[in-house]
Backbone bond lengths (Angstrom), bond angles and torsions (degrees), N, CA, C in turn:
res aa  C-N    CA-C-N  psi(-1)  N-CA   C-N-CA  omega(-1)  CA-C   N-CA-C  phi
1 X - - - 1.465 - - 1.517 109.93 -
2 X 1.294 102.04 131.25 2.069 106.21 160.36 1.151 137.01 -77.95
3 X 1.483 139.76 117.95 1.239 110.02 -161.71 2.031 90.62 -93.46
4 X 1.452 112.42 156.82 1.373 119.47 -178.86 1.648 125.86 -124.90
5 X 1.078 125.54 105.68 1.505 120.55 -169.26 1.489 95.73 -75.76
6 X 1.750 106.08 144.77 1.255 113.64 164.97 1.650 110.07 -122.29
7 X 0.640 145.49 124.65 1.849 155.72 -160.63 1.369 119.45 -141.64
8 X 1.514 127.40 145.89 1.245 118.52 153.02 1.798 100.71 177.37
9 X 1.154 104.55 172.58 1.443 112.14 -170.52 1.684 110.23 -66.82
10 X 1.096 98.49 -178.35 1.790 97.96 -179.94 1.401 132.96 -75.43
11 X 0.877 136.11 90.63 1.514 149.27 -175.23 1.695 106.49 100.50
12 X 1.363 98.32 43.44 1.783 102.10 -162.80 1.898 89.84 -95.87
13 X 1.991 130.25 0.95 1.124 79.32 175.14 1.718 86.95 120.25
14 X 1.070 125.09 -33.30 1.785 133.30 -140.38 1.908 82.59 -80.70
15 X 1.308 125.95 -56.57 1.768 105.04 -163.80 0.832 99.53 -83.15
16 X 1.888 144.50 -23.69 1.640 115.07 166.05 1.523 115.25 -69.75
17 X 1.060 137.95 6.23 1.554 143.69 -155.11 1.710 87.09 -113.63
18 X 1.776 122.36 -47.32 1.507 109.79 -175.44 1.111 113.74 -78.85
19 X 1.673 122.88 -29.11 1.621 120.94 -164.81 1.347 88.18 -74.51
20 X 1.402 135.48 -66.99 2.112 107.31 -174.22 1.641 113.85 -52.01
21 X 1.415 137.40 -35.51 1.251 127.92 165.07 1.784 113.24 -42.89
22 X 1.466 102.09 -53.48 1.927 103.50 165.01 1.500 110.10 -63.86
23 X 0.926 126.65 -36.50 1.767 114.08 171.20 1.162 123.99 -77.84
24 X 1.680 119.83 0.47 1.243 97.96 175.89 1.536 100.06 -115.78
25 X 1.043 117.94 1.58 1.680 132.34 174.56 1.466 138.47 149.18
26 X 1.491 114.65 -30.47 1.184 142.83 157.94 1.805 104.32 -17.60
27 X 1.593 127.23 109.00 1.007 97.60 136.57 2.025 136.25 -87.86
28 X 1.635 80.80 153.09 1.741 74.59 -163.24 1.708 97.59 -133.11
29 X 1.908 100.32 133.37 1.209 110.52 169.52 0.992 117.72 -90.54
30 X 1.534 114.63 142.74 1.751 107.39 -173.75 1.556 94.41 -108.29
31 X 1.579 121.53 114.98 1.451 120.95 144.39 1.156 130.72 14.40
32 X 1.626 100.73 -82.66 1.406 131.42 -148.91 1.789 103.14 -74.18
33 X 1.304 95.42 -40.93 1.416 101.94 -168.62 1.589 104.86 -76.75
34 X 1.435 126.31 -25.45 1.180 133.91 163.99 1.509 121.21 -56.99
35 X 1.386 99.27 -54.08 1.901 111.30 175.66 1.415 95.75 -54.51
36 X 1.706 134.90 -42.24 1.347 109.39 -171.00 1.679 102.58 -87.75
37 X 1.177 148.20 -43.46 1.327 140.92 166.41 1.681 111.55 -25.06
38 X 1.133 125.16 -39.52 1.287 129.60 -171.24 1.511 114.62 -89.36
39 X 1.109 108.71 10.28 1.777 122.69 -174.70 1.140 110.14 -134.09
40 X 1.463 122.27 -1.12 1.229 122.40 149.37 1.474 132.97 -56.60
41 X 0.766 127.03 167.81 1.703 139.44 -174.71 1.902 108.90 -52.19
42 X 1.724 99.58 -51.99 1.595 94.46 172.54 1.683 101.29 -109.78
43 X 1.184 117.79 47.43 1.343 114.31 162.49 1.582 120.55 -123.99
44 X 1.666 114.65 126.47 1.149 131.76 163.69 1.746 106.58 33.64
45 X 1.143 92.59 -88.35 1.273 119.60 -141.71 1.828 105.38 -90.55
46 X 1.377 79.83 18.49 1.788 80.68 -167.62 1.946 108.03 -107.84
47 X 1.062 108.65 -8.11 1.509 120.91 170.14 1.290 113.07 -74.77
48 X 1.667 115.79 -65.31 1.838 115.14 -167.04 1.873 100.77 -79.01
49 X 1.341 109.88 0.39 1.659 107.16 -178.56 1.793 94.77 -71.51
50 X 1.405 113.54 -68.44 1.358 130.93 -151.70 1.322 108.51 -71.44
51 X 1.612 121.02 -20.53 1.723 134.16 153.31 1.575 95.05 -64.17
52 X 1.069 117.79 -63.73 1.857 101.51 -158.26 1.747 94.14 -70.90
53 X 0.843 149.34 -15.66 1.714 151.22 -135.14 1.424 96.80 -129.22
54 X 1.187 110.41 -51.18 2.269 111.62 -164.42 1.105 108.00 90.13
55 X 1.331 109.85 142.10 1.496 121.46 162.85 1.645 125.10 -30.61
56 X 1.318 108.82 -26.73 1.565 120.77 -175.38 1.509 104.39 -47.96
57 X 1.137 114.16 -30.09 1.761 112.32 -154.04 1.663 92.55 -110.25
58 X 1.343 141.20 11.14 1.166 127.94 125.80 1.599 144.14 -85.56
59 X 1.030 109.68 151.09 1.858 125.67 176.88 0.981 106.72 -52.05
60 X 1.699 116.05 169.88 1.426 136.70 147.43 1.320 106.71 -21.72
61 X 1.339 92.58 -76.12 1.809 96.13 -176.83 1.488 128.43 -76.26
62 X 1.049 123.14 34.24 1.403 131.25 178.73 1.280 117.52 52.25
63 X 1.037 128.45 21.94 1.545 134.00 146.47 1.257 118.90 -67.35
64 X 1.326 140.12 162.74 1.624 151.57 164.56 1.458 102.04 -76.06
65 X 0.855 99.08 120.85 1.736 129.91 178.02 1.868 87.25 -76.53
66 X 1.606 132.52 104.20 0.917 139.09 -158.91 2.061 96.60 -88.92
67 X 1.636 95.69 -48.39 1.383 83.30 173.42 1.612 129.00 -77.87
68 X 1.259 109.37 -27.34 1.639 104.51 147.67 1.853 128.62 -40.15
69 X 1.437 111.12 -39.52 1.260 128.38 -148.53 1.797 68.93 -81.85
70 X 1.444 105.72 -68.75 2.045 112.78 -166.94 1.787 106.51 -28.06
71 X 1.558 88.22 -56.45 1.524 80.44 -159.67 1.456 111.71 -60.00
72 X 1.448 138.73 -27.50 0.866 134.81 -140.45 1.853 94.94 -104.50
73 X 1.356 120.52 -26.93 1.611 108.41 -176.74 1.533 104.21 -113.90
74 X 1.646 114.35 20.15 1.311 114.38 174.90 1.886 102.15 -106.49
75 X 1.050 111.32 -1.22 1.447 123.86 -168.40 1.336 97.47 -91.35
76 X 1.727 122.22 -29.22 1.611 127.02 -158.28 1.828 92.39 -133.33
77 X 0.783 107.46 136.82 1.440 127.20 159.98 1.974 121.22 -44.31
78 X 1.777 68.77 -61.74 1.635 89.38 -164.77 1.494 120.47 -74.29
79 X 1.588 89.84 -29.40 1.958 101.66 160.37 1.261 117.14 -57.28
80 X 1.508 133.13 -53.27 0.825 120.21 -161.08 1.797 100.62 -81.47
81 X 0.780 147.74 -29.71 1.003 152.04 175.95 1.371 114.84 -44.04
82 X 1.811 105.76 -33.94 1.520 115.86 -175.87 1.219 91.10 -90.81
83 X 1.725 143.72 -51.02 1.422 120.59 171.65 1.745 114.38 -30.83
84 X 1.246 118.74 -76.63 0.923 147.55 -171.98 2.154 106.49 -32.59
85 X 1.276 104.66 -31.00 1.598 110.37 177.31 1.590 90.00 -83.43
86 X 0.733 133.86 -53.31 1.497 140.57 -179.98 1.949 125.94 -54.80
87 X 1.530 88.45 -36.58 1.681 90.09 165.76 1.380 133.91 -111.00
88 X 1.878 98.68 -13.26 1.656 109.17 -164.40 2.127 85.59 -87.77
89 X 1.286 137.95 -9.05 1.593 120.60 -178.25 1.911 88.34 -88.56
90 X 1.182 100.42 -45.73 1.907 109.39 -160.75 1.767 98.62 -50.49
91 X 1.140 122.53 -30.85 1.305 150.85 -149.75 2.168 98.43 -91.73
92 X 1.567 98.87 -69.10 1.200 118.18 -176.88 1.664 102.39 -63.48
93 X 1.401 136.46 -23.26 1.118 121.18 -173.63 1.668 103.90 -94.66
94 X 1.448 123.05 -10.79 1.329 131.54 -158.63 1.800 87.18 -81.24
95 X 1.876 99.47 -61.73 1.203 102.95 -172.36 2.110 126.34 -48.69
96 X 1.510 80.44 -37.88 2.019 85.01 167.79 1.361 127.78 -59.29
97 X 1.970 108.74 -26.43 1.271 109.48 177.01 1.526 114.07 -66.16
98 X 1.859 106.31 -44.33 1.121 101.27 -156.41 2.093 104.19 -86.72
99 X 1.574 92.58 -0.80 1.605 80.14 179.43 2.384 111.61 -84.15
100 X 1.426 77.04 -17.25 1.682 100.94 176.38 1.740 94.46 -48.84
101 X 1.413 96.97 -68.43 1.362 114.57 -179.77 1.357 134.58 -23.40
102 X 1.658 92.70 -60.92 1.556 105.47 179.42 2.092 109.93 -95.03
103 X 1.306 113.27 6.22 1.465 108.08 168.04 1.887 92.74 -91.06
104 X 0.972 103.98 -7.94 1.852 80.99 -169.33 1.603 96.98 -110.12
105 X 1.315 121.74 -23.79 1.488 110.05 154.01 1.602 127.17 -64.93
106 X 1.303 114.98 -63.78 1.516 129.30 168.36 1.361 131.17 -87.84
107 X 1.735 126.70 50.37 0.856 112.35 -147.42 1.796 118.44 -86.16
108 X 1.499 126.53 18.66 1.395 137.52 141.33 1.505 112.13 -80.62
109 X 1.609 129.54 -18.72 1.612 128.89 -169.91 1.807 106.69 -52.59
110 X 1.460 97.16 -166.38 1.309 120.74 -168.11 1.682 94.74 -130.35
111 X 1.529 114.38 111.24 1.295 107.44 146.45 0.942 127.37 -110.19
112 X 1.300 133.73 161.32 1.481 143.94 -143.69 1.544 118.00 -161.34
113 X 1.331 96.47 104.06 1.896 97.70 176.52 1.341 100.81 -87.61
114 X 1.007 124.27 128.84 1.748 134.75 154.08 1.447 112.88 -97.96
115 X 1.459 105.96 92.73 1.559 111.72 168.08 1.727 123.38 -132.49
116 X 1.213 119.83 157.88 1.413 104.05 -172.13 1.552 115.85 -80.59
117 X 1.538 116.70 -37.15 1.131 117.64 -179.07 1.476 110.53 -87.74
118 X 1.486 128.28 38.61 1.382 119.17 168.78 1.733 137.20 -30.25
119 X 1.560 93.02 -47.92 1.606 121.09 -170.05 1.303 102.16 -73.11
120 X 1.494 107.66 -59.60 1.655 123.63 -149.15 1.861 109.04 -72.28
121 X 1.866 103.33 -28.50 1.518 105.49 165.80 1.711 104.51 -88.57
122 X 1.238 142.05 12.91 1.319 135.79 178.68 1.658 123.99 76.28
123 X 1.787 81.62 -8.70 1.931 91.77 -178.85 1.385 118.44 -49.44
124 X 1.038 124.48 -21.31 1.480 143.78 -170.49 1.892 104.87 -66.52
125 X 1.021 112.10 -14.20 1.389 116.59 -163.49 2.003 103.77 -119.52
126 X 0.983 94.12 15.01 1.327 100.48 162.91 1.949 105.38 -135.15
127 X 0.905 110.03 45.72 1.911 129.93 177.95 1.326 98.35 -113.79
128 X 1.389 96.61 166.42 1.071 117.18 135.06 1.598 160.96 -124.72
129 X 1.487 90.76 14.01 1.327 122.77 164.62 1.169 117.20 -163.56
130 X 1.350 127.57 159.39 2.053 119.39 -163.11 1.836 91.18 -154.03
131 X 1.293 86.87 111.29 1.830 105.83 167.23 1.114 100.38 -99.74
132 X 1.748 94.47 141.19 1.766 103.92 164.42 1.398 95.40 -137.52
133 X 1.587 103.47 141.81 1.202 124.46 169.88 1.740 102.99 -95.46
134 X 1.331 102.93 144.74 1.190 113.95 -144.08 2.058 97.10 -151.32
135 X 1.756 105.90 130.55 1.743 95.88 173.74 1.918 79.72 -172.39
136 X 1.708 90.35 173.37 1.829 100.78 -147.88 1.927 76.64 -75.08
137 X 1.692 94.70 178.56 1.442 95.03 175.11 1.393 122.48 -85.03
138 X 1.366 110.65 -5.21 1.228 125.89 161.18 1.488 131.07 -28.88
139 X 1.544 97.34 -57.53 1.467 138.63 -165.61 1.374 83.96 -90.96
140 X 0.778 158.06 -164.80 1.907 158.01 139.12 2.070 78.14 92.38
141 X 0.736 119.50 -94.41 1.299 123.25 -163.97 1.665 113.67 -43.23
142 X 1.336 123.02 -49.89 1.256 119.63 146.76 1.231 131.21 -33.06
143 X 1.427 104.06 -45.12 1.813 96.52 -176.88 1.570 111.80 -105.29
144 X 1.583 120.43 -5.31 1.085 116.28 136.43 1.635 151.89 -21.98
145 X 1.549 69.40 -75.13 2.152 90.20 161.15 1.418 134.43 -43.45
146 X 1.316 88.54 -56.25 1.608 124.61 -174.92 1.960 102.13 -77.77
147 X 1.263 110.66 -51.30 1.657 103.47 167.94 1.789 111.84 -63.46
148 X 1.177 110.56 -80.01 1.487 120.11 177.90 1.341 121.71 -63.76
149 X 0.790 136.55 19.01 1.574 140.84 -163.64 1.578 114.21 21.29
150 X 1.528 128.12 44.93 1.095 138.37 -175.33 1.096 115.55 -91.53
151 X 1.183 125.68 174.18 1.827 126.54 -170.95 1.178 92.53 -120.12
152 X 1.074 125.96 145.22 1.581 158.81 -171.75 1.906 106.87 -41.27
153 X 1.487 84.91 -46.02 2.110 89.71 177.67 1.663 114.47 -80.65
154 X 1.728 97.30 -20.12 1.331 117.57 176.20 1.894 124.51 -47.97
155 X 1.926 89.03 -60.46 1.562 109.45 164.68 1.231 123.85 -59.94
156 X 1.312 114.36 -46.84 1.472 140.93 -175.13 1.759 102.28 -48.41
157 X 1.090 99.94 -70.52 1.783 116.26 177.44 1.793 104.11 -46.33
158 X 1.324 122.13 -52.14 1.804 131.29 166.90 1.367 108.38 -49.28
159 X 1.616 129.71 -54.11 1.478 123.75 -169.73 1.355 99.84 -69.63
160 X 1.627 129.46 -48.94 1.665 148.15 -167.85 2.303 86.65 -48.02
161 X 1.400 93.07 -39.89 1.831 72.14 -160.62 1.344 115.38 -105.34
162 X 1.962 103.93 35.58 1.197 111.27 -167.83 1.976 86.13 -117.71
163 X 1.381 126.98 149.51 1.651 133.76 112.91 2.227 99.68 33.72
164 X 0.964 107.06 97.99 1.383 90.84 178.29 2.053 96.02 -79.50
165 X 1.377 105.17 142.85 1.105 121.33 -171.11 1.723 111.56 -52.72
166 X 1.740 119.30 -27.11 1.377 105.90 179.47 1.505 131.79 -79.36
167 X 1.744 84.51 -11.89 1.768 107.95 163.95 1.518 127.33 -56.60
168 X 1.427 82.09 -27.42 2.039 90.66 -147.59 1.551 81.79 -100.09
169 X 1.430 143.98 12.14 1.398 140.71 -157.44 1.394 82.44 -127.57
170 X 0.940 138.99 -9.23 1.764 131.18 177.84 1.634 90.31 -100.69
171 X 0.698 168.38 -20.84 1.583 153.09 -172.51 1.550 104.93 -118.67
172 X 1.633 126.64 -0.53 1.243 107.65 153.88 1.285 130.52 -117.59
173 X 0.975 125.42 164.66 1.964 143.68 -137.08 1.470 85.21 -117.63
174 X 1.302 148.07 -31.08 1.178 145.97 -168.45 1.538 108.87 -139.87
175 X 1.393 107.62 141.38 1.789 116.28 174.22 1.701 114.95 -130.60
176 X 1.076 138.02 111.29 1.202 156.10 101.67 1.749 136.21 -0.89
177 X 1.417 110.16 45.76 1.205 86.84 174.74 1.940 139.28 -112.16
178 X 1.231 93.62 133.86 1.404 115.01 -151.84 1.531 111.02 -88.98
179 X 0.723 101.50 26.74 1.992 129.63 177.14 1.507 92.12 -46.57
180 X 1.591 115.52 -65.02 1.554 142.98 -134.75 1.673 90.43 -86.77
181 X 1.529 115.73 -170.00 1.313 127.29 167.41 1.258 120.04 -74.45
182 X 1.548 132.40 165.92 1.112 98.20 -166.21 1.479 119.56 -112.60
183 X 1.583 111.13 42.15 1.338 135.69 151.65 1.579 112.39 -64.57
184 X 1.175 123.06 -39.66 1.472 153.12 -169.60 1.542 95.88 -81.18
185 X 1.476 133.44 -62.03 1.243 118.57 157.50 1.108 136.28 -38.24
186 X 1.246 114.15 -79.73 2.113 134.19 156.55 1.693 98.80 -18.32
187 X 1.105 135.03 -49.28 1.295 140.11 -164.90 1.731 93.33 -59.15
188 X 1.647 108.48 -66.62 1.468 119.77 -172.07 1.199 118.59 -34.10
189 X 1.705 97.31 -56.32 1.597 121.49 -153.18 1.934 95.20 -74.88
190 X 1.107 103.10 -9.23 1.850 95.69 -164.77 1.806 79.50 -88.34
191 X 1.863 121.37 -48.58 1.066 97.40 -163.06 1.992 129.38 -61.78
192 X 1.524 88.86 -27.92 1.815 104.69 171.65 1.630 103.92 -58.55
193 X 1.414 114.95 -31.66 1.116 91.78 -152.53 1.933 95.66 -90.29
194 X 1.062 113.69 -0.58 1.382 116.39 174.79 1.267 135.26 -81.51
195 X 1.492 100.40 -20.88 1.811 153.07 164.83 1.472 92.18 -50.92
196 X 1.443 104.88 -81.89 1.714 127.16 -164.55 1.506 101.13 -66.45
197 X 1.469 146.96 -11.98 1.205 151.69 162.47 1.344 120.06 -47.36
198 X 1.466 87.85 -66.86 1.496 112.46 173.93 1.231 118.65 -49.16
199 X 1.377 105.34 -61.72 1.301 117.95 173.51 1.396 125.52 -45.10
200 X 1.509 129.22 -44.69 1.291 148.40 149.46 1.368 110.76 -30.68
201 X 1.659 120.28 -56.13 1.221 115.07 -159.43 1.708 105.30 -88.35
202 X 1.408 128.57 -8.69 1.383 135.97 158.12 1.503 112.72 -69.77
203 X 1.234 106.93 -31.90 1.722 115.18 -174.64 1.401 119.16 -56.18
204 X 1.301 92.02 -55.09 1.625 122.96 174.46 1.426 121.17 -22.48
């Protein structure tokens, strides 16, 4: 099995680019959905959060009030940074189970992490191949708006504190760009993923 990084800037394109990689066979871990599993009540990372944080930043129901949790370590640097020791290991051990998982089911398949900060935590260097989806900032800000209901300086300020995109194009092996419709994507993603097939079935 291969393992495959999927990455890209914010509204660049990255979960319509993994769900056809999952439809055409790819298993693929999603990040995001992991970071929130692990902040749950019996997850990891959900004990030393609510000690360093206080009770304040949970609900009625004893869950973490996530937009409480935002505002408060997006305001500080250094907070989030301390979330971030707390969810990016709880996170990294989830992802080993489930890549364990899928080498002993599929062991010619394609696995595939889809996360945004691939590069910037170094995860990228334990792959074996790293796609980035990739479109002007133009486009990113448009579908920004229109996804998040954000204002234009809103997005702008999110891409500004991300990886500038000509960086993140030197450490990947594959490009994605999702400028076009997203027939024009689907087209790409079938050809990578025919790439990474191959590749799989030499791996083996």
């Amino acid at each position: 099995m291969i393992k495959v990084g999927l990455t890209g800037g914010y509204a660049s394109g990255k979960s319509f680019a993994a769900a056809e990689f999952e439809r055409l066979g790819c298993h693929v871990i999603y990040a995001d959905r992991l970071g929130h599993a692990v902040l749950e009540p019996d997850g990891d990372a959900f004990p030393p959060t609510v000690e360093a944080f206080g009770p304040e930043i949970l609900d009625a129901d004893g869950r973490i009030d996530r937009k409480k949790l935002a505002a408060i370590v997006f305001a500080a640097p250094e907070l989030l940074e301390r979330l971030n020791s707390f969810v990016h290991p709880a996170v990294f051990r989830l992802e080993e189970q489930l890549l364990a998982q899928f080498v002993a089911e599929d062991p010619r398949g394609i696995a595939m992490l889809e996360a945004a900060i691939l590069i910037e935590t170094g995860r990228y260097a334990t792959l074996n191949r790293l796609i980035l989806t990739a479109c002007s900032t133009e486009t990113q800000i448009a579908r920004g708006m229109k996804r998040d209901g954000m204002t234009r300086e809103q997005v702008l300020a999110r891409i500004n504190r991300q990886m500038p995109l000509a960086e993140k194009k030197r450490y990947a092996d594959y490009l994605i760009n999702t400028d076009g419709p997203k027939e024009t994507t689907a087209r790409q993603v079938a050809s990578v993923y025919q790439d990474l097939k191959q590749l799989a079935e030499n791996h083996a």
